[in-house]
C-alpha positions in Angstrom: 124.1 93.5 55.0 126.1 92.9 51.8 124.1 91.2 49.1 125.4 87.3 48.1 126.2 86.6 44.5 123.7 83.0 44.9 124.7 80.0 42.6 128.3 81.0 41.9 129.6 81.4 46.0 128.1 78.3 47.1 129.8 76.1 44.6 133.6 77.5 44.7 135.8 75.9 46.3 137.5 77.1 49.3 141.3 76.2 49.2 142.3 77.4 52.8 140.9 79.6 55.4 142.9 82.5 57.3 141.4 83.4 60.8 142.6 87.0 61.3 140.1 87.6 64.0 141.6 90.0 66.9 144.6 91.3 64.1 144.4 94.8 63.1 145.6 96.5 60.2 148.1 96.1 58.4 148.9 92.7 59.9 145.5 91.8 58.4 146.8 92.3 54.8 150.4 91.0 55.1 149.0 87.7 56.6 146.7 87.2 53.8 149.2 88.2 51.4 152.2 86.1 52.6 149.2 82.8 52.8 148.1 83.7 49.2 152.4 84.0 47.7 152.5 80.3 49.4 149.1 78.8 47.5 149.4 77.9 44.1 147.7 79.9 41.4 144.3 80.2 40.8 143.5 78.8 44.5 140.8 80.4 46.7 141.4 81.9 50.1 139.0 82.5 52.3 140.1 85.2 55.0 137.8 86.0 58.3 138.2 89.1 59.8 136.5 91.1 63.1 138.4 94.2 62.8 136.1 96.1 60.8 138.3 98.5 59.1 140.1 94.9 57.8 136.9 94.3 55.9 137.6 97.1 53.7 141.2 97.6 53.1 142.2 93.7 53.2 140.2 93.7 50.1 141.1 97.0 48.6 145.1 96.0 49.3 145.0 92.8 47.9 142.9 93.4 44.4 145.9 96.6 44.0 148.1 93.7 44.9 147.0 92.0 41.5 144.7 89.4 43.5 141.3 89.0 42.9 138.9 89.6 45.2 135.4 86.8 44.8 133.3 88.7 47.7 133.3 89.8 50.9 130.2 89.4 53.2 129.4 89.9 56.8 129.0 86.4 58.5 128.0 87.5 61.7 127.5 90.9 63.9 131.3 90.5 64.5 133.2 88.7 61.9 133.4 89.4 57.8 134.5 86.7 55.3 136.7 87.8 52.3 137.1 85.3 49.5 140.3 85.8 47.4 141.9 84.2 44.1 145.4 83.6 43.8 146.7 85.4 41.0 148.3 83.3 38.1 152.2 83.8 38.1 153.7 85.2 35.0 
């Protein structure tokens, strides 16, 4: 199981939540990334996947994407939370 980062996760503030579970790659990552180009910047998305090769690549996509990537932790046997940070526009 992935280790928390305790203090800082549990007071962020989640923006919007993206259920992808049941999607597959890459539909996972262009769904996150067309929800995160529609947030304003610095805002925190929260993305649930159950596909588990999602749990790596969403992440790995987005952060080459310029996005930064809070955590990602398994919520269940199932289902993996990713939380992202909109990147500021330049």
């Amino acid at each position: 199981m992935l280790e928390k980062n305790p203090g800082v996760l549990e007071t962020l503030k989640i923006n919007k939540e993206l259920n992808l579970k049941g999607k597959i790659c890459p539909y996972t990552f262009i769904e996150s990334m067309l929800t995160l180009e529609e947030m304003p910047a610095g805002e925190v998305l929260r993305v649930i996947v159950d596909y588990p090769p999602a749990a790596c690549n969403v992440p790995r996509s987005l952060k080459n994407e310029g996005y930064e990537i809070l955590d990602v932790s398994l919520l269940n046997e199932t289902d993996w939370a990713i939380l992202v940070r909109n990147k500021d526009m330049e």
